[in-house]
N, C-alpha and C positions, 0 to 999 in steps of 0.2 A: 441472653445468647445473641450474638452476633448475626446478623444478615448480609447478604450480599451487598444490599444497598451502606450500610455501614462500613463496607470493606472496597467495594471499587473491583472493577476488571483485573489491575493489576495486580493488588494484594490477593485475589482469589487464586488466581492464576499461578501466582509465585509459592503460596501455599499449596498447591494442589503437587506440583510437578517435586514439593520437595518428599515428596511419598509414594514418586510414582520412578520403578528403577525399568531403565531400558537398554537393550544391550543393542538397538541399530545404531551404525554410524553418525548416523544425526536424528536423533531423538525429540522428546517436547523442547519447546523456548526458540526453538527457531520459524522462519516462514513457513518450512514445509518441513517434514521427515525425510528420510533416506534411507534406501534397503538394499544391501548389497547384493549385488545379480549377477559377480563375477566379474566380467568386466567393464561394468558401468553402476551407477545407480541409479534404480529408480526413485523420483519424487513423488512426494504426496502430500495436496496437500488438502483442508475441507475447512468450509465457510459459510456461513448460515445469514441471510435475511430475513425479516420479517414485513410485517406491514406496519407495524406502529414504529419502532424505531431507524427501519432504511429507507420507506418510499415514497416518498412525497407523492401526495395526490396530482403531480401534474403528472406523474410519472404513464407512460402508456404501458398494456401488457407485452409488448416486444418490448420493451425497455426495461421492464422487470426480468426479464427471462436473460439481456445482456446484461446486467447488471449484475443477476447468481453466477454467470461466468464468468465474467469480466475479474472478479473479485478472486475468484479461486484459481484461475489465470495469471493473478497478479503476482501470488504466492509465489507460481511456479517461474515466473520470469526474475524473480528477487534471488532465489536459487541457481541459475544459471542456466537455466533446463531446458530443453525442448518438448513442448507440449503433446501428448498424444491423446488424449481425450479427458472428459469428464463424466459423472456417473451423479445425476441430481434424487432429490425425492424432495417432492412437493406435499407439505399439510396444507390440506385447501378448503372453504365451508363448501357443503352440497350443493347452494344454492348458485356458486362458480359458473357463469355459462363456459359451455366448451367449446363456444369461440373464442374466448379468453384466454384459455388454457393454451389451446393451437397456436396461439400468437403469444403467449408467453416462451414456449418452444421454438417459436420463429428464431425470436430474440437468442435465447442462448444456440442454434444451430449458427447465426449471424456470425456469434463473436466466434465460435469456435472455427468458424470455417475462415474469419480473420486471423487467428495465430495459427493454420495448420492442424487443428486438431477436430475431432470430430465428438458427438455422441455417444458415450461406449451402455447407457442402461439408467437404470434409475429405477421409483418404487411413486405411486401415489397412495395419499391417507385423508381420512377427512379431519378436519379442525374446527376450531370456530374463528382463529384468525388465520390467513394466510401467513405460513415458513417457510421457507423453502430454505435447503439443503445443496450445498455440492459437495464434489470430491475430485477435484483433479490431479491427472498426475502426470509425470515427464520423465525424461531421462537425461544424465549427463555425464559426461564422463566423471571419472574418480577424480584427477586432478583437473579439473575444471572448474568443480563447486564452488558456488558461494555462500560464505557464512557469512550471518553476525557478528561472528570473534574475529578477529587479527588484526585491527587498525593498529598501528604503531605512530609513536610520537614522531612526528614530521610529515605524516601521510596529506594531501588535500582531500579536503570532503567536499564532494562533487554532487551535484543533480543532474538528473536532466529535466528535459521539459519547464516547465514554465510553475509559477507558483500559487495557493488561491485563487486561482479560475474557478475549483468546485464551489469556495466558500463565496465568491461571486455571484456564481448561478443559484444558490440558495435562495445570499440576499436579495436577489433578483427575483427570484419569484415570489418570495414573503411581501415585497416591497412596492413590486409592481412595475420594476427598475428593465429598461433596455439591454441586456447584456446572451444576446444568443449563444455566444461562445463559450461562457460561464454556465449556462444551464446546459449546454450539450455537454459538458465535461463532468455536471455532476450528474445526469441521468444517463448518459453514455459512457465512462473512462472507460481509457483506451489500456488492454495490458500491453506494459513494454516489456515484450518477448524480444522482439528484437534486438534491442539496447543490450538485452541480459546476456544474449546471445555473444555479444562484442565483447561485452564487460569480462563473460566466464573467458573468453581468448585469447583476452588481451596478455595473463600473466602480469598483470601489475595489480589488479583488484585483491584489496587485501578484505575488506568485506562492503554487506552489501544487505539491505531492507527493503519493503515496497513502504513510500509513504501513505497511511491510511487514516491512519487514526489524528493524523498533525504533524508537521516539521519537528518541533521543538519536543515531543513526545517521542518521534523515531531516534531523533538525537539521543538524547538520555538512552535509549536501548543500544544504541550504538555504545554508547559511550561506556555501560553498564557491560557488556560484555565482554568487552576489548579492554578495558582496566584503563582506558586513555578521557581525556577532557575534548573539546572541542572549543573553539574558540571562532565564532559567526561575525562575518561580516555583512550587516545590514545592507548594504549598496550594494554587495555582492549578488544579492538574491533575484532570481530572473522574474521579474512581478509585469505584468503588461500595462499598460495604463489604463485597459477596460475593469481591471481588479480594481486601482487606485478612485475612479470614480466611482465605482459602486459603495465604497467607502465611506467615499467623501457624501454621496448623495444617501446613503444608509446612517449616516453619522456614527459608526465604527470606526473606529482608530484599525490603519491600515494591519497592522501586529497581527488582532485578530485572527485576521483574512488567512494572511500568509504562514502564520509560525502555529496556530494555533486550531483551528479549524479544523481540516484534514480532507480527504476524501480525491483528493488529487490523484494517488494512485502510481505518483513517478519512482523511481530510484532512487534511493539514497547510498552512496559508498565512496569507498576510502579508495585512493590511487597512490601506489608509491610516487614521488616527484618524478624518476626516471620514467617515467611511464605514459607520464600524464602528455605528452607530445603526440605520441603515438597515438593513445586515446583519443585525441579532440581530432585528427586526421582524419581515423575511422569512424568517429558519428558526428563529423562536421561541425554544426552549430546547435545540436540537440545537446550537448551537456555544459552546466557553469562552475567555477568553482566558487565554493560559498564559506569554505571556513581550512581550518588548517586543525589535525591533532596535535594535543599537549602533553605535555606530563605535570598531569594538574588534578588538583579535586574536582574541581566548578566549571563546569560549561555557561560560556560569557557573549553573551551581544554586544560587538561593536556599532555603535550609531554616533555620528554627528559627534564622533570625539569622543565620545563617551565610551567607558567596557560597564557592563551591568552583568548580573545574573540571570541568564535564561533558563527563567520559570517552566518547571518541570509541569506541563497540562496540556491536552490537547482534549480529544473527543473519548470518553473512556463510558463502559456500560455498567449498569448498574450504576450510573452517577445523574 
């Protein structure tokens, strides 16, 4: 009989939701749900951490507690939403001092009072490794959402923000590597509520993902929904040079870092061409354009002259 470990996040995933029938407007497989409230929708969306597979030991307990927001935050900004609170439950061992605890709720009061939203509840349990739980949710208009589906062949596929900082800060800590900006990014990410905010108004955003799990990972989900290719250009991609040395001093091939890795936490979406002017206006120098849809099978890396296959992998569980 098959296990999880056998199967991968995705293949569970994709199996589960083909037995599960729902009649909200935007149902499983996307970043968040969506429930009709008449005249808008609310989103929802929920995100689990643990202690063995999300928190590195540098991590402090305010930084655990931004980090359960930060993430279920992220959902709601990839949606287009505007955040109105979250609703946590922490599995915790007994032995938790509740100083810890306090300042683990610092942390997520921190970020939420950073997008506007605040604390709506929650539940505490004991464990023997620390879980923790959210549940955020937003609102947005009807014709404002953003999905996963609608890239069309000739769209730009756009980011913002900057690329493997997380996966920097990682190797930075494992490493022993100089890189503060890289470790605050991966024990801190920031949700772009705001960006999403632009993105849902602009009317050119045809869709739209939080990157988490890796570039090259969200691609494919783009790419899988929308029934369109993508085609990446290397130089295209906004990488800082504090990524590039960590690299070079981690002896990582830069790829890793940026396409593969994950935990950045930016946007990933399609822009009609007519659009994309307007767009770069209204968020200045926070977004880059990094590849173009196709009407193709194969999502392709352009580098140094070359087109290749980009390798469908990023950070998956159960792996």
């Amino acid at each position: 009989m098959r296990t999880l470990g056998d199967m991968g996040e995705k293949d569970v995933v994709r199996r589960i939701l083909m037995d599960i029938k729902s009649h909200a407007p935007v149902g499983p497989g996307d970043d968040a749900a969506a429930v009709d409230m008449g005249d808008y929708y609310l989103v929802i969306s929920t995100d689990i951490i643990s202690a063995r597979t999300h928190l590195p030991q540098a991590m402090t307990d305010r930084q655990i507690g931004w980090m359960l927001a930060a993430v279920n935050y992220s959902d709601i900004a990839a949606m287009g939403a505007r955040p109105i609170g979250i609703v946590v439950s922490l599995a915790l061992p007994r032995d938790t001092k509740f100083a810890s605890l306090k300042r683990i709720m610092k942390g997520v009061q921190e970020c939420s009072n950073s997008v506007g939203a605040e604390i709506l509840g929650g539940d505490t349990k004991e464990s023997a490794e620390m879980t923790l739980a959210g549940t955020a949710i937003g609102t947005v208009d009807k014709n404002k959402i953003l999905l996963r589906k609608g890239a069309r062949p000739g769209d730009h596929l756009v980011v913002t923000g900057s690329l493997g900082l997380a996966a920097a800060g990682y190797y930075a800590l494992v490493k022993g590597l100089n890189c503060p900006s890289g470790v605050k990014a991966l024990l801190e990410p920031k949700p772009r509520i705001k960006e999403g905010l632009v993105l849902s108004s602009s009317g050119g955003v045809t869709s739209c993902m939080d990157i988490s799990d890796g570039l090259a990972s969200s691609i494919y989900q783009l790419s899988e929904m929308s029934g369109v290719s993508f085609e990446i250009d290397w130089d295209s991609l906004p990488v800082r040079k504090d990524v590039l040395q960590v690299a070079q001093d981690s002896d990582v091939e830069p790829e890793e870092l940026v396409l593969y890795y994950g935990g950045d936490y930016q946007l990933l979406f399609t822009v009609r061409p007519d659009r994309l002017k307007t767009l770069r206006s209204r968020l200045k120098s926070k977004i880059s354009v990094i590849g173009k849809a196709k009407r193709s099978t194969r999502n392709t890396l352009k580098r140094n002259g070359r087109v290749t296959i980009l390798e469908d992998r990023g950070f998956e569980h159960f792996r």
